[in-house]
C-alpha positions in Angstrom: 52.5 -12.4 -34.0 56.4 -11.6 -33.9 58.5 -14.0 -35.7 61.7 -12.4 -34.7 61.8 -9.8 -32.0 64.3 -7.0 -31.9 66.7 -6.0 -28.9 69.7 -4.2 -28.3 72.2 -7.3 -28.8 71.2 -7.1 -32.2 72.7 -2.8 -32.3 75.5 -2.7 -34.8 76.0 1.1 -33.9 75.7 2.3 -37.6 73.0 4.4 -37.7 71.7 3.7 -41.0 72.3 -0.1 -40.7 70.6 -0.3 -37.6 67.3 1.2 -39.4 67.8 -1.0 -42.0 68.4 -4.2 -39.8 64.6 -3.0 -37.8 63.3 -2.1 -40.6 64.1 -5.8 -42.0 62.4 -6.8 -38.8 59.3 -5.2 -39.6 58.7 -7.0 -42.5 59.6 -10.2 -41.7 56.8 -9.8 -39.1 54.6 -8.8 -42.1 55.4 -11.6 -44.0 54.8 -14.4 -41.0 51.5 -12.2 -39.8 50.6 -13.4 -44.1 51.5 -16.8 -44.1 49.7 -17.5 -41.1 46.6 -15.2 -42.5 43.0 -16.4 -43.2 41.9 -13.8 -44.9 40.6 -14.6 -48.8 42.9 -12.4 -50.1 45.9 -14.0 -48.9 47.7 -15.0 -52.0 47.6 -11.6 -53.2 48.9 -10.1 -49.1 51.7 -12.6 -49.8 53.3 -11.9 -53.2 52.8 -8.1 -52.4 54.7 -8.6 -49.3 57.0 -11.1 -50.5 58.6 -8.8 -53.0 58.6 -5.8 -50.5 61.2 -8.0 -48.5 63.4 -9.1 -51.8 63.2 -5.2 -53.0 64.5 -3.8 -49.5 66.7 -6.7 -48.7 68.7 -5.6 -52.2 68.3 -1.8 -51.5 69.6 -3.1 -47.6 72.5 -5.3 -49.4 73.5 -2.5 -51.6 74.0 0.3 -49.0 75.9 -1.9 -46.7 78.1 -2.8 -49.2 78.5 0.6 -50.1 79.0 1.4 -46.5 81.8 -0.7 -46.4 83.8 0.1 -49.7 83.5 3.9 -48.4 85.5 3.0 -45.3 87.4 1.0 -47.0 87.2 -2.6 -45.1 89.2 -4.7 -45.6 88.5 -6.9 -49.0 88.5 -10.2 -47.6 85.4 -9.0 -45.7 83.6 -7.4 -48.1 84.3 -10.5 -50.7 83.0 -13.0 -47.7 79.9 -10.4 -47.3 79.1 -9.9 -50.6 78.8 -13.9 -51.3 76.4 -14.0 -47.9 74.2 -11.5 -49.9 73.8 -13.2 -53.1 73.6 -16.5 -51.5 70.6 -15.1 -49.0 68.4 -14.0 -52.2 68.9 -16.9 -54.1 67.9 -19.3 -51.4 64.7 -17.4 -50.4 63.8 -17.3 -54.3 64.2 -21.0 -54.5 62.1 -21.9 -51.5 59.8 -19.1 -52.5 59.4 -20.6 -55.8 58.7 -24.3 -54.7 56.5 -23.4 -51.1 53.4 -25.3 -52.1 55.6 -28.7 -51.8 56.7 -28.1 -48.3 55.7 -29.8 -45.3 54.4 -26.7 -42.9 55.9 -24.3 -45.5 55.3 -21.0 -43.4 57.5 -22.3 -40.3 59.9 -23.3 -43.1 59.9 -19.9 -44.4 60.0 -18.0 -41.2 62.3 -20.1 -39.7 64.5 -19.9 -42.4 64.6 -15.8 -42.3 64.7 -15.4 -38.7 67.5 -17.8 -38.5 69.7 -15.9 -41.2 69.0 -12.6 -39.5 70.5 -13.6 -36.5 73.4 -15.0 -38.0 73.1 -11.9 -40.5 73.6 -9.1 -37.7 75.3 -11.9 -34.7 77.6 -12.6 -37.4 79.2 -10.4 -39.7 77.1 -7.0 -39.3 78.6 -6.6 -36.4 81.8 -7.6 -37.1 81.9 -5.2 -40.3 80.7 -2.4 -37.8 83.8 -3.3 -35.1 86.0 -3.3 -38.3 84.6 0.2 -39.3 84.6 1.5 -35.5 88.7 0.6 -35.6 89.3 2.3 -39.1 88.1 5.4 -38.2 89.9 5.5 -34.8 92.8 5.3 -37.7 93.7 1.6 -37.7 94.7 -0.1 -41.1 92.0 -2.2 -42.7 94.0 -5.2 -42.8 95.0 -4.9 -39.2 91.2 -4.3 -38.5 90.2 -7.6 -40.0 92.9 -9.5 -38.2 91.9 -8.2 -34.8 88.0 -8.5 -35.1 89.1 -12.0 -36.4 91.5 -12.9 -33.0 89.1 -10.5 -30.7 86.1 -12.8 -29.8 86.2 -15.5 -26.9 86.1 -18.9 -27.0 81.8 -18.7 -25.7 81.1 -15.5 -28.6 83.0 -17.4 -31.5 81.3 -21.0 -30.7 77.6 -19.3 -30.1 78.1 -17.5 -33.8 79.8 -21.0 -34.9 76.8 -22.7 -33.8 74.1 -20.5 -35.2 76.2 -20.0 -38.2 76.3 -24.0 -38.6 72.1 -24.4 -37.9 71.8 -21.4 -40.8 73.3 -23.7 -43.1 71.7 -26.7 -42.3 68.5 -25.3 -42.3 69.3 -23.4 -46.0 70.1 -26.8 -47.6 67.1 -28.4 -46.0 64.9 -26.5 -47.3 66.6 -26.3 -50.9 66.8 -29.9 -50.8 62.8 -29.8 -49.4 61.7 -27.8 -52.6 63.1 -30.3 -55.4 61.9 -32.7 -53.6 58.2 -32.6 -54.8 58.1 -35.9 -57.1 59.9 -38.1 -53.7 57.9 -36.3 -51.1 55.9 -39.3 -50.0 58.0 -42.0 -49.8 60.6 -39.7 -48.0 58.6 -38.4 -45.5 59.6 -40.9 -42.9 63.0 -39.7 -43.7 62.5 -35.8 -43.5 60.6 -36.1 -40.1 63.6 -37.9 -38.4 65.9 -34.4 -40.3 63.1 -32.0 -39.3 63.6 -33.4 -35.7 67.5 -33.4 -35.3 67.1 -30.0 -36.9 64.4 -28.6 -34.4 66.9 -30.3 -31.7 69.7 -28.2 -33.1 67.1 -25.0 -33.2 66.4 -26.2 -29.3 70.1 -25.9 -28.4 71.2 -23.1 -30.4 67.6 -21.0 -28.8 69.5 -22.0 -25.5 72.9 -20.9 -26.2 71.2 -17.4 -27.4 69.2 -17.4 -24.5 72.7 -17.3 -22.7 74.2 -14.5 -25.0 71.1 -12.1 -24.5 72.1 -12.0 -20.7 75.4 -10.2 -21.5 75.6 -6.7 -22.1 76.5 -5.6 -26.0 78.7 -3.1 -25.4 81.1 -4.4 -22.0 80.6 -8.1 -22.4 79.6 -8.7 -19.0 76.1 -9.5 -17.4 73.7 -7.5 -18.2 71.1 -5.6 -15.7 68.5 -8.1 -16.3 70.9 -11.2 -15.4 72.5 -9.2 -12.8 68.8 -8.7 -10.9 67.9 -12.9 -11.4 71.4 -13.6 -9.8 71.1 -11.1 -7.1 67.5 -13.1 -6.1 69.4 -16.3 -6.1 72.4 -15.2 -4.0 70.4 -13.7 -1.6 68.2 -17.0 -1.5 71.2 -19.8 -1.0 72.8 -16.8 1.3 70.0 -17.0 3.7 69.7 -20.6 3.5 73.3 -21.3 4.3 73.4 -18.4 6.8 76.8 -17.1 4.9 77.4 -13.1 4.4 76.7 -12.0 1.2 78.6 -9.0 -0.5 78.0 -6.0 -3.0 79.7 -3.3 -4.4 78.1 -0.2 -6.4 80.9 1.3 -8.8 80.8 4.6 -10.8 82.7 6.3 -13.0 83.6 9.5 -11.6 82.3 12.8 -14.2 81.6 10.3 -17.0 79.4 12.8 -18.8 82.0 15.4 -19.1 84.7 12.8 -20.3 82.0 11.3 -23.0 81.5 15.3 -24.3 85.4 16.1 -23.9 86.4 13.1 -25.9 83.9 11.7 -27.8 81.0 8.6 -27.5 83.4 6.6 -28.5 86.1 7.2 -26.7 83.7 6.7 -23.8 82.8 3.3 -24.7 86.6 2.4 -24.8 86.7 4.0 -21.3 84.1 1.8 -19.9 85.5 -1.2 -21.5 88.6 -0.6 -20.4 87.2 -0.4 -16.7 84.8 -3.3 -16.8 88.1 -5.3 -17.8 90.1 -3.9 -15.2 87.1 -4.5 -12.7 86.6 -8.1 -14.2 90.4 -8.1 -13.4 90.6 -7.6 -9.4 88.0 -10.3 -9.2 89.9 -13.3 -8.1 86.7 -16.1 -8.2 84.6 -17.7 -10.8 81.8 -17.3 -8.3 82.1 -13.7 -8.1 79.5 -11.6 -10.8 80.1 -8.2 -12.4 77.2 -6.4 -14.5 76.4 -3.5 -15.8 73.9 -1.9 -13.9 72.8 1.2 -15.7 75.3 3.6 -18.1 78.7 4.1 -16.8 77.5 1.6 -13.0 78.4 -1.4 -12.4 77.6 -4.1 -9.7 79.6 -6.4 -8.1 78.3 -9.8 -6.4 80.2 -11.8 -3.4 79.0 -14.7 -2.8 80.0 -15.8 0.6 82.0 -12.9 1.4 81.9 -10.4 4.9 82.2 -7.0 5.5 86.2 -6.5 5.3 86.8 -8.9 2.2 84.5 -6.9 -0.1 86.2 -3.7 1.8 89.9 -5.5 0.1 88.0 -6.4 -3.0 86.6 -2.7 -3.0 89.7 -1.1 -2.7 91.6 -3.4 -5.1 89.5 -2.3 -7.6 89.9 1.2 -6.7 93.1 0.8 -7.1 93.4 -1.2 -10.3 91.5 1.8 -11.8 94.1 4.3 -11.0 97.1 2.2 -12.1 95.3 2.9 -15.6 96.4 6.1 -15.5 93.3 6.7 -18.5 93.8 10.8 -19.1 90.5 12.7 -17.9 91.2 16.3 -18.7 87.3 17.3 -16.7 87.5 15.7 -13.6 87.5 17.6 -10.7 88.9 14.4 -8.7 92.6 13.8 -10.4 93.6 14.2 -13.8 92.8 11.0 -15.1 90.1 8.6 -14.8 88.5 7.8 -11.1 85.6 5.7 -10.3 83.7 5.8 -6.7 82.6 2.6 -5.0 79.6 1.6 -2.3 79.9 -1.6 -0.7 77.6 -3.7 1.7 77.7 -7.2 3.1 75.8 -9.2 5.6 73.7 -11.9 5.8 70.4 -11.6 4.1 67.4 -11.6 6.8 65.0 -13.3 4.1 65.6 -15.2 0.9 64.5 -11.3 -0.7 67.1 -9.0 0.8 68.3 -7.3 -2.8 66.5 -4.4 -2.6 67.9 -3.6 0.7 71.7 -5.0 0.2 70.6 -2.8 -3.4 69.6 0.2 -1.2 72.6 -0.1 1.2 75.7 0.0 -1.2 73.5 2.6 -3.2 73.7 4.6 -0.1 77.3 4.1 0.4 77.6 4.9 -3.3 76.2 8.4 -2.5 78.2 8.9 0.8 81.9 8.2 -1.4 80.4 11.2 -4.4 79.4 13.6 -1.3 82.8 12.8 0.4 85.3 13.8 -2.9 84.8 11.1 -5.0 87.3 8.5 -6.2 87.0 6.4 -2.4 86.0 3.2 -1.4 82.7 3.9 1.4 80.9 0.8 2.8 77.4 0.4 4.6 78.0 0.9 8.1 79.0 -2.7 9.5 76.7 -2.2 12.7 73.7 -1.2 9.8 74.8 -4.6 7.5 74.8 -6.9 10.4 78.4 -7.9 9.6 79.9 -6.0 13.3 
């Protein structure tokens, strides 16, 4: 059984962290698959497994802060990481230490780790590894830590706020839990109501991450697995309320050659860049854009017919090339381009994605074949929107 399971929101983009971080994963997984064991030699499975997570937590701890004195981050970073390291081993030593006085220890103990992962990688893994990104791209490490610090939204700093806040509460209940052997009976009226307003707070924050796996990592819009649950419901209330329903394919024109001409990196500021400027020409709340797939993204209109996601189309076409973003390899123009397939009509059944899918994929094709860097829609007469 999995007590924490890895995805790609949890990618920090250093290599050796990253290992580290799934490595980590692994045996945390070991260590809930022993507390939950029956076998007879479970005592034993435990301490030997137990001390395999302290040992490569420390040899984890020390080559990420090694990691970051090489680059040179910024100190107030490293200080504030350094204290979350020492302050993680002591607390797992202390419950550790006092398990056998704990109601339902192993959720205690599990809980306790897979919480402080998430807010270990969530939280300032990450931010270390968008700190590192910037100094190497030649940015000053004090300037680094002030931007990662302004950067986040308003939803990103209140999710890490939130799990950073039920980390916390958790850690000190469980401290408090493991001196509190000698009180435990007459306070365990007490420590149900906390384990309850705790397990509510678990409840909510589960929710709020629930949200924050739907956005991709790396452009901080929907992801492709959000995208295709919202595509099913516009489709549905579009054929219910008999209203067109619009979508738009986008691609970035040569994207491979600019990602070997200029570097991965350089190619994940491109497609940042574009999502924002894409984001931009969108003038509703109601409207979605996702990534679809490398360098594709998808565009959803609700309630919108064939000419207005035509204008919506085009001003995103248009947006792109006001960027001016140099591309030294496209055959198109010398900067950046994209090419965008566009559909709309109203869906014939509450399950028309894979055809409005197959119809601005289509289009999609017919703008690459034509020269790239256009605007080509489904055929109105074919989308039912003449």
């Amino acid at each position: 059984m999995e007590a924490f399971v890895w995805d790609q929101n949890f990618v920090t983009g250093l290599t050796q962290v990253d290992e580290q971080h799934q490595e980590l994963v692994n045996l945390f997984n070991a260590l809930n698959d022993s507390l939950f064991s029956t076998d007879v030699r479970r005592e034993a499975l435990l301490e030997e497994t137990y001390r395999k997570v302290i040992d490569y937590t420390q040899h984890h701890f020390r080559d990420e802060e090694q990691v970051m004195r090489d680059t040179g981050i910024d100190a107030r970073h490293l200080e504030a990481h350094q204290a979350l390291h020492a302050q993680f081993v002591e607390q797992l030593g202390a419950i550790w230490s006092q398990r056998a006085t704990l109601v339902e220890h192993p959720e205690t103990i599990v809980g306790f780790l897979t919480s402080w992962l998430g807010l270990h990688i969530l939280g300032v893994d990450q931010s270390m590894a968008r700190q590192i990104a910037l100094i190497r791209a030649g940015v000053s490490p004090a300037v680094a830590f002030d931007q990662e610090t302004a950067a986040h939204d308003r939803a990103t700093r209140a999710l890490i706020q939130l799990v950073g806040k039920l980390y916390q509460v958790l850690t000190l209940q469980n401290t408090e839990l493991a001196k509190a052997n000698a009180r435990l009976e007459e306070r365990v009226q007490q420590r149900t109501a906390e384990l309850a307003q705790s397990n509510a707070e678990l409840r909510e924050a589960n929710e709020r991450l629930e949200l924050f796996s739907q956005t991709d990592g790396l452009l901080q819009i929907a992801n492709r697995g959000y995208f295709d649950k919202r595509l099913v419901e516009a489709c549905s209330d579009a054929f219910r309320s008999r209203s067109p329903l619009g979508l738009l394919m986008i691609d970035v024109d040569f994207f491979k050659r600019y990602n070997d001409h200029y570097g991965h990196q350089a190619g994940d500021a491109c497609l940042k860049l574009i999502a924002a400027t894409v984001s931009g020409a969108m003038l509703r709340g109601t409207d979605l854009l996702a990534r679809y797939g490398g360098e594709e993204l998808v565009v959803i209109l609700p309630d919108t017919d064939w000419q207005g996601t035509q204008q919506v189309a085009e001003r995103v076409l248009d947006a792109v090339t006001a960027l001016a973003l140099p591309h030294a390899h496209s055959d198109v123009a010398g900067h950046v381009t994209v090419s965008i397939g566009g559909t709309s009509r109203i869906p014939s059944y509450g399950t028309a994605g894979e055809a409005l899918l197959t119809e601005a994929d289509a289009a999609l094709y017919r703008a690459k074949e034509a020269g790239r860097n256009r605007v080509v829609m489904a055929a109105a007469e074919a989308a039912g929107a003449a």
